[in-house]
N, C-alpha and C positions, 0 to 999 in steps of 0.2 A: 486058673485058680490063683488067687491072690499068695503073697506068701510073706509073713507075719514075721516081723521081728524078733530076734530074742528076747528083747525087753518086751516088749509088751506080752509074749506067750511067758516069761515069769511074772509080771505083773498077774496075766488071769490066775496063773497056779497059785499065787497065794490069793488072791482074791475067793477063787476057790476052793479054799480050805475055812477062812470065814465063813461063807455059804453053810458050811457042815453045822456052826454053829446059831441057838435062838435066840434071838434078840429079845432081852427080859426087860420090860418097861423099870425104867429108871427113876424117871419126875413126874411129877404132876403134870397136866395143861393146864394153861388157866389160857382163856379166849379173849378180843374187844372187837370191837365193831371199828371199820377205819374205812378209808375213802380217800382217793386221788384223782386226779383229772386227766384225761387226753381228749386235744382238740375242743375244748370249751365246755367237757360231759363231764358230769362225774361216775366214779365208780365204784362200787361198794364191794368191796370186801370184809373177810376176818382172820385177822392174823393172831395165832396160838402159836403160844412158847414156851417150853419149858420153866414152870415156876422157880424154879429154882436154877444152879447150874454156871458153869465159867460165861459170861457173857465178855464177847457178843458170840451171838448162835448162826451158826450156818445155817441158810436157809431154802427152802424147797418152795417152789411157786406151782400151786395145783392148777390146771386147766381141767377144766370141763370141757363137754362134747356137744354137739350136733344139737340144738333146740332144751341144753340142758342148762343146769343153775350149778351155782356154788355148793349148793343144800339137797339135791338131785337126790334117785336112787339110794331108797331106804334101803336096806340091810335086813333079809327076812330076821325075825324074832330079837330084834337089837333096839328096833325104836327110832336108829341113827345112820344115817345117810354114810354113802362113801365116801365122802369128800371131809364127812366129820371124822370118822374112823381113824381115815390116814390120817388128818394133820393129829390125833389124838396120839398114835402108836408114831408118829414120828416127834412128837412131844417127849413121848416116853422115853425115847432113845440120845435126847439132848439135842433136837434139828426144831429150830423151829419153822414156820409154813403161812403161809399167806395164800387163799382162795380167795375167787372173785368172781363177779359176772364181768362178764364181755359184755359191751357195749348193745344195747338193746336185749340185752337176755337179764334176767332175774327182775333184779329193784332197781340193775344200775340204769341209768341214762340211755336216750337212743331209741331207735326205732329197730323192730327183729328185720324188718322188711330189709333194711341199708345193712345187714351183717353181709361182709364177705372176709375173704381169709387174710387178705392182707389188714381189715380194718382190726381183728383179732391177733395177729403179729404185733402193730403198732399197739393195742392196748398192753401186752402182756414187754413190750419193751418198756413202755409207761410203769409197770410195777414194779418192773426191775429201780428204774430211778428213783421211784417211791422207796422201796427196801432201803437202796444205799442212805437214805434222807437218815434214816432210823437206828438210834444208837443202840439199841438192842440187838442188832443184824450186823455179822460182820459181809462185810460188802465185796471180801474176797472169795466167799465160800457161798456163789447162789448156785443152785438147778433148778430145772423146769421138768415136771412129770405134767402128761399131759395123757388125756384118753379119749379116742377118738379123735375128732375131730379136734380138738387139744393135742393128740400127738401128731398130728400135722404140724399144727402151727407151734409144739414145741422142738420139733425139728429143723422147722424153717425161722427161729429165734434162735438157736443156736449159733447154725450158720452165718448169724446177722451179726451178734453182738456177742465183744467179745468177754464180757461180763458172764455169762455163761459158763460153770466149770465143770457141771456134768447133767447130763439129761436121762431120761428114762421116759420110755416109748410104755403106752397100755392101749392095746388094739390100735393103733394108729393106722389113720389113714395113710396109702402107700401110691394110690394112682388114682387120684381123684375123677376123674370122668369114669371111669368105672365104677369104682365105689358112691358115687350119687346117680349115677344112670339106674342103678338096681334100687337104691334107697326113693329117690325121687321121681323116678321112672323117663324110660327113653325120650315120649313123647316132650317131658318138662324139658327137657337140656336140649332136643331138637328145635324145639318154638324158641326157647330163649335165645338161638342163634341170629334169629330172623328180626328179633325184636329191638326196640328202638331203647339208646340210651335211657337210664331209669326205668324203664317200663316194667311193672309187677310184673310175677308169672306163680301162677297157681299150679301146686304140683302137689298130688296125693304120697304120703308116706307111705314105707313098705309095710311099716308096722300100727296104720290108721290112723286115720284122718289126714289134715291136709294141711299145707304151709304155703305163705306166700312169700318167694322172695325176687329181688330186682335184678335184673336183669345181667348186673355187673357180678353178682357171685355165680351164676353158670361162666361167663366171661373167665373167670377164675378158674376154672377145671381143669381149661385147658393150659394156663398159664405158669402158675404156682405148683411146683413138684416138687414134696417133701424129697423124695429121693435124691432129687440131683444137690438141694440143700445141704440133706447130710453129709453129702460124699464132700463137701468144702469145711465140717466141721472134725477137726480132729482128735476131740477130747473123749474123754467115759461114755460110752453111748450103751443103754441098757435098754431091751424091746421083749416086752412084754405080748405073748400072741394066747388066745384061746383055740383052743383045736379046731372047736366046732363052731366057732362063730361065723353068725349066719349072716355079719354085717360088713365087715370085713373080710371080703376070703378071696379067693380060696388061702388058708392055713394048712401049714406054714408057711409059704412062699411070701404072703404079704408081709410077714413081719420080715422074716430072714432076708430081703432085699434090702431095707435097711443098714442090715450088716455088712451085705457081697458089697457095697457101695463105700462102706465105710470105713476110712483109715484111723486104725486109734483102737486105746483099750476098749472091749467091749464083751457084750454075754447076750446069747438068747436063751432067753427063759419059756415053755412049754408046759400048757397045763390044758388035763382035758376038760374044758369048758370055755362056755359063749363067750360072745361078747364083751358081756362085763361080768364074766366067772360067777354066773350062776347066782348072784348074791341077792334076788329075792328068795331064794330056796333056805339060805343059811351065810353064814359066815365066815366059815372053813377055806372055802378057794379064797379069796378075797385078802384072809387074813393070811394066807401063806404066799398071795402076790406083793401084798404090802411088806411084808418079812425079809421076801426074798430083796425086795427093792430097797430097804432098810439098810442092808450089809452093804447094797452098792452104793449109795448115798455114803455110806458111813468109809468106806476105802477110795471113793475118790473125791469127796472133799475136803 
């Protein structure tokens, strides 16, 4: 068992005494529409800031997951996606946020087929240099929350750059040839072995219908491991896990590997619900994941 510094075990204990307390929306958001380029694409984003407030604002770079959008996963009875949600309650709080599509996903640029995980590392270091561009953004105070398939690759941005000051994990992927071997199924990841540079490969999703992707993002599976990423970044690392999620699991262990790995201040947070915390049902898990990740944002930036 690893064994934690004094500083950093007083660092969680008052961290953890924030916790105790709710984050009471402060400002306004107000949205724009914005776009930056990597590798000759562009990429469409929306960065919300607090209207009002000390500027420049620390900021949080949302990733999106596995076949999703910036705009993704409505919010039972809200009207409003989770990716609106949070940059809105992280508005509130004086942070402002920048979502995006990755390359071949949403409206941005690109083909879904050419996504693999480093081409999503490289966009989301691309944002980061976009942020720093922006005199609204102070360019000392970024994190990266990412889910699923997003907290891989805000993981393994972490580790990369050192722009980076604190991250937060939401069901993230933790050992990828597992976690797509069950999502995309065994026989996909065994042909794409066999398969020739570039070559499609058609692979049925767990949760229906089917995807096509090239041959170089199974190559990835086995390659790119959040884990051993983390364990090179030493800063705020905050993992977010659902008990019962049926996408990531087995829970807890996927998330809390994460942590065994990782040296630096850090928390795992535990809630019983899926995937993405239940949030076609309502609002409630959702908005007490985003809360909890508020206070951490808010104590290590």
């Amino acid at each position: 068992m690893r064994v934690k510094s004094f500083a950093i075990a007083a660092f969680l204990f008052f961290v953890a005494l924030a916790f105790c307390q709710t984050v009471s929306p402060q400002f306004v958001a107000i949205e724009r529409a914005v776009s930056f380029e990597n590798d000759g694409q562009t990429l469409c984003g929306i960065l919300t800031l607090p209207e009002t407030g000390d500027r420049p604002f620390p900021v949080v770079l949302l990733l999106h997951g596995f076949l999703g959008h910036m705009n993704d996963l409505e919010v039972g009875g809200t009207g409003g996606s989770m990716y609106e949600m949070t940059a809105e309650h992280l508005a509130g709080a004086g942070l402002a946020s920048l979502r995006f599509d990755f390359r071949g996903s949403g409206i941005s640029e690109g083909s879904w087929e050419e996504t693999t995980f480093s081409g999503q590392i490289n966009d989301t270091i691309a944002a980061i240099s976009f942020l720093e561009s922006l005199p609204e953004i102070d360019k000392r105070k970024i994190a990266v929350l990412g889910l699923s398939q997003g907290g891989l690759v805000a993981a393994c941005v972490a580790a990369r750059d050192v722009r980076v000051r604190s991250v937060v994990l939401w069901s993230a992927v933790a050992i990828p040839v597992y976690t797509y071997s069950a999502l995309l199924g065994a026989d996909a990841v065994g042909s794409s072995i066999k398969a020739a540079p570039g070559e499609p490969i058609l692979a049925s999703i767990s949760w229906g219908g089917t995807t096509v992707l090239k041959k170089e993002f199974f190559d990835e599976l086995f390659t790119v491991d959040p884990v051993a990423e983390v364990a090179r970044y030493d800063g705020p690392l905050m993992v977010v896990s659902g008990l019962t999620d049926a996408i990531v699991f087995p829970q807890p262990q996927s998330g809390r590997i994460f942590i065994d790995y990782h040296e630096g201040p850090e928390r795992l947070f535990l809630q019983n619900s899926g995937h993405i915390y239940d949030l076609f049902e309502g609002k409630d898990n959702l908005e007490e994941v985003i809360d909890e990740s508020i206070h951490w944002l808010l104590e290590t930036l």
